[in-house]
RODOTI-338458 format. One record per residue (C-alpha): x, y, z; chain. Coordinates in steps of 0.5 Angstrom, whole numbers, plus 500, padded with zeros to 3 digits. Each point is the difference from the previous one (the first is absolute). Example, Ala and Ser with C-alpha at 12.3 -4.5 7.8 and 13.67 -1.06 7.14 Angstrom:
RODOTI-338458
<atom east="525" north="491" up="516" chain="A"/>
<atom east="502" north="507" up="498" chain="A"/>
//
This chain:
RODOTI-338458
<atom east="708" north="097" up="656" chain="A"/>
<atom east="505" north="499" up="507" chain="A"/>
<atom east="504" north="506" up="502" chain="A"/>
<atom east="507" north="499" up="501" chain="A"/>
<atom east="504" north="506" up="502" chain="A"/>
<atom east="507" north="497" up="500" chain="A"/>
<atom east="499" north="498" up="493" chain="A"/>
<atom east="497" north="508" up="498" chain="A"/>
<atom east="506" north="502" up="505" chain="A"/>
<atom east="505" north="496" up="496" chain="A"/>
<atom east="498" north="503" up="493" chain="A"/>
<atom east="500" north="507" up="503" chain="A"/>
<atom east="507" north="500" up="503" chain="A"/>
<atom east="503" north="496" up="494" chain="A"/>
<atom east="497" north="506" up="495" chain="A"/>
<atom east="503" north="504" up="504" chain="A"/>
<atom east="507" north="498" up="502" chain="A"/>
<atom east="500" north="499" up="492" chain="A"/>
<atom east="499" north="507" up="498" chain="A"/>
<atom east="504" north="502" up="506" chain="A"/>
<atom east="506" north="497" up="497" chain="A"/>
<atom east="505" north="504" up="496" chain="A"/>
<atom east="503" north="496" up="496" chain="A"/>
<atom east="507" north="502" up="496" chain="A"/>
<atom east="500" north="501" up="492" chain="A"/>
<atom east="505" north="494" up="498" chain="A"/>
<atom east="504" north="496" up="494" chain="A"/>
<atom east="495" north="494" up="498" chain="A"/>
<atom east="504" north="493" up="499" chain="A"/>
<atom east="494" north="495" up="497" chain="A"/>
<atom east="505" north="495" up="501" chain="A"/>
<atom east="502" north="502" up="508" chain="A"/>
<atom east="499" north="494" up="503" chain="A"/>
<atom east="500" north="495" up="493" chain="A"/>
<atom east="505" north="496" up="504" chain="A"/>
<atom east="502" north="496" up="495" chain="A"/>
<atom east="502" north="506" up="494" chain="A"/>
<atom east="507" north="501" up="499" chain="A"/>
<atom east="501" north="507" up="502" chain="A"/>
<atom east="496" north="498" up="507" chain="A"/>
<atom east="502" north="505" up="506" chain="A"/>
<atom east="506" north="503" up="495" chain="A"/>
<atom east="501" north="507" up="499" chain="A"/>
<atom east="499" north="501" up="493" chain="A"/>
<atom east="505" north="502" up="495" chain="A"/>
<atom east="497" north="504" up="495" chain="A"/>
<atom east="492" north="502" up="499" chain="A"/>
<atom east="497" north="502" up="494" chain="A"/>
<atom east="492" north="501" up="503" chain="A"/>
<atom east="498" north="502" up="507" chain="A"/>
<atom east="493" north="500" up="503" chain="A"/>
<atom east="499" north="504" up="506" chain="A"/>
<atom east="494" north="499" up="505" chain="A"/>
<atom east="497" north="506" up="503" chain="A"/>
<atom east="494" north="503" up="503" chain="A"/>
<atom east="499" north="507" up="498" chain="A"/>
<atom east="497" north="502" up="507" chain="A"/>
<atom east="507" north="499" up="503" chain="A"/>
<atom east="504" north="501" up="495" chain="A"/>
<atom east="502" north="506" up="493" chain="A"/>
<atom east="501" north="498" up="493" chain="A"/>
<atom east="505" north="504" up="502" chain="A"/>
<atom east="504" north="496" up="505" chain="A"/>
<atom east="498" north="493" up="495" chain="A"/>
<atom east="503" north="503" up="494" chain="A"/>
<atom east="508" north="502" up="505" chain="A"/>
<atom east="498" north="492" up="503" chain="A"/>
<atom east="500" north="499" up="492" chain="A"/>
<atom east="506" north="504" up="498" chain="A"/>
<atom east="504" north="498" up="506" chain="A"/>
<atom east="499" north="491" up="499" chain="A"/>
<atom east="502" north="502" up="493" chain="A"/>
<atom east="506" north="504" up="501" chain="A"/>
<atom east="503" north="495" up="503" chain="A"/>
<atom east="501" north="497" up="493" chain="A"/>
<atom east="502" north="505" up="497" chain="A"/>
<atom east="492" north="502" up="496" chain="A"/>
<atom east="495" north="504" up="502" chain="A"/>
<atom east="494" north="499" up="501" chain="A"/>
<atom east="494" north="502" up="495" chain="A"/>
<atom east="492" north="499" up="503" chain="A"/>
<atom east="497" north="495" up="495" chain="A"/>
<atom east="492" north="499" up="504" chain="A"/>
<atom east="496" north="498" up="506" chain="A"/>
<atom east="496" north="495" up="501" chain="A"/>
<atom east="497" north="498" up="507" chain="A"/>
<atom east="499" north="492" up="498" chain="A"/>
<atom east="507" north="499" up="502" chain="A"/>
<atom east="501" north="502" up="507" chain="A"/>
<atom east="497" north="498" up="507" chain="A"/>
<atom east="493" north="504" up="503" chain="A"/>
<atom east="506" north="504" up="505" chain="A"/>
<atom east="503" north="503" up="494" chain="A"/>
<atom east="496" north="500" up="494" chain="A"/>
<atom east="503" north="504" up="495" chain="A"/>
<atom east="506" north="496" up="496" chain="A"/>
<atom east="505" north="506" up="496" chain="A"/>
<atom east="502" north="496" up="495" chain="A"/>
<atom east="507" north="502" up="497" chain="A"/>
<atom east="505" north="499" up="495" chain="A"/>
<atom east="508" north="500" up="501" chain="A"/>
<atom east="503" north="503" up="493" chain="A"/>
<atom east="508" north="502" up="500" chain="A"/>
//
């Protein structure tokens, strides 16, 4: 087996710089870049379900619930938590809180 410290020095750095990273809890859109759908790159109009990804070692229960009641309320709903799932998002941000928007 030949040793190659470029490669072993490629893979340290890139696991570093992954876990280093801090990477802001968000709205997930499945179809955000689905050109092609009909609501591509338009606000939305109203929303009846939200999914916030986030990691728990950069981001409270307690801020993605105000994310959650913020998007909802500006639709006039609140937000009520419905369950989580880590098979949604991406490896940054594993946790999805998924929620709905009820009148």
């Amino acid at each position: 087996m030949q040793y190659r410290p470029f490669a072993a020095l490629t893979l340290i750095l890139s696991v570093f710089l992954a876990t280093a990273c801090e990477s802001p809890a968000y709205i997930h859109n499945p179809i955000e870049f689905k050109r092609d759908a009909k609501n591509f790159n338009k606000d939305i109009k109203d929303r009846d379900e939200l999914t916030i990804c986030y990691n728990k070692s950069d981001t409270s229960a307690q801020d993605v619930l105000e994310m959650a009641k913020d998007e909802c309320g500006k639709f006039g709903k609140s937000a009520k938590f419905v369950n989580q799932d880590r098979l949604t998002c991406p490896l940054m941000n594993p946790i999805a809180a998924n929620f709905t928007c009820v009148k």
